[in-house]
C-alpha atoms as an extended CHARMM CRD file, in Angstrom:
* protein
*
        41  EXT
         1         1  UNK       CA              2.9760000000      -29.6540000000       -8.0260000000  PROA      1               0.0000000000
         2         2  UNK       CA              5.9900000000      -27.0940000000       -8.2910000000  PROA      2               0.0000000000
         3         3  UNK       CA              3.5090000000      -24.7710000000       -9.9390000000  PROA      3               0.0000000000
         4         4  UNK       CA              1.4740000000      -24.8520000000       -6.5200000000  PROA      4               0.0000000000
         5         5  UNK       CA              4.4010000000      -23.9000000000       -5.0300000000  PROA      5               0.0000000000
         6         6  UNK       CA              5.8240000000      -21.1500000000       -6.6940000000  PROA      6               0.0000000000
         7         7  UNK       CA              2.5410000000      -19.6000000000       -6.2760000000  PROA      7               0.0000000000
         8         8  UNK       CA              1.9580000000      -20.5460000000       -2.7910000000  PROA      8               0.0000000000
         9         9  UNK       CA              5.3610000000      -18.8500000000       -2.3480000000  PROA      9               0.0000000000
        10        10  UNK       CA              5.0050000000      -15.6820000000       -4.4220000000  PROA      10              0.0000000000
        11        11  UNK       CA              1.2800000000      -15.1720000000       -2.4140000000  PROA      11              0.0000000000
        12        12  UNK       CA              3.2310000000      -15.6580000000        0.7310000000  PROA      12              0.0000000000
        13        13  UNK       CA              5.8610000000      -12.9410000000       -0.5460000000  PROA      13              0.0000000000
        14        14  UNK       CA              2.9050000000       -9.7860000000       -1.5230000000  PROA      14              0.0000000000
        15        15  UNK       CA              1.2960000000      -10.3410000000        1.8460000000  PROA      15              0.0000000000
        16        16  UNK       CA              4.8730000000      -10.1680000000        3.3620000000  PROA      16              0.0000000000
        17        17  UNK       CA              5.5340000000       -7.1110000000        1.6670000000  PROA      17              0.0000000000
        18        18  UNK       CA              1.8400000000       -5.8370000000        2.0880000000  PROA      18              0.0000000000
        19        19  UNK       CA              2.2940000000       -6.3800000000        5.9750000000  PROA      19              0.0000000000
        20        20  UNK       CA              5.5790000000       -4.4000000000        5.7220000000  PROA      20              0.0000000000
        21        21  UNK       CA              3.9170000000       -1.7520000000        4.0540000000  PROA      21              0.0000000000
        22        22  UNK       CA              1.2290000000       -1.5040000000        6.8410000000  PROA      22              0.0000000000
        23        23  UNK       CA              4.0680000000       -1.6700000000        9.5230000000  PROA      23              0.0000000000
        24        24  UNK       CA              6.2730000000        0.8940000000        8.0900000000  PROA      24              0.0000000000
        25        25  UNK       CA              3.4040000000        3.6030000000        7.4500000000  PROA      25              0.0000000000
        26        26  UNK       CA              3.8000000000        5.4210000000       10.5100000000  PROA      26              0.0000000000
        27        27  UNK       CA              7.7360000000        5.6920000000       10.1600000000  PROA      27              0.0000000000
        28        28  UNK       CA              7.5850000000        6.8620000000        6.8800000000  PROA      28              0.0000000000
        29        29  UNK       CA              5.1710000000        9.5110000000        7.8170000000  PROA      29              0.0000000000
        30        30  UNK       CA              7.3320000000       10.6720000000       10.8270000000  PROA      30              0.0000000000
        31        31  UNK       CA             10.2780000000       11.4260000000        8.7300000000  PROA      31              0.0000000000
        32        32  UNK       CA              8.0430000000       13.3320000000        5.8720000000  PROA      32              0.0000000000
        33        33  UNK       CA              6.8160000000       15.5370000000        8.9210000000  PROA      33              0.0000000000
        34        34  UNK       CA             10.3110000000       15.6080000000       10.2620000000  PROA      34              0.0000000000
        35        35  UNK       CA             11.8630000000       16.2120000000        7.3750000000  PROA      35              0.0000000000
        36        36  UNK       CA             15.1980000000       14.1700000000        8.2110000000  PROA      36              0.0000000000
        37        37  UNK       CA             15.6070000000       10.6690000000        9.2180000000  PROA      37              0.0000000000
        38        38  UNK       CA             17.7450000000       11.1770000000       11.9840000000  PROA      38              0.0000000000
        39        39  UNK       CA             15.6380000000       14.0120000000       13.2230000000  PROA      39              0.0000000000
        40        40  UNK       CA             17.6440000000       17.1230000000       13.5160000000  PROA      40              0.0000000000
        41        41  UNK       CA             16.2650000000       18.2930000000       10.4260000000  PROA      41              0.0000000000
């Protein structure tokens, strides 16, 4: 039963993470183009 769980869980955490990844794409292209996070680079 724990076993379930902890794998339940750590599926639960990669598609967190893979959904960040998705979400974040876009940002982290804008500052490579930019050049600068704060952009005034």
């Amino acid at each position: 039963m724990l076993e379930n769980e902890f794998y339940r869980q750590r599926m639960r955490a990669y598609s967190m993470y893979a959904s960040l990844n998705e979400q974040r794409a876009a940002l982290l292209e804008a500052v490579q183009i930019r050049g600068s996070v704060f952009g005034d680079g």
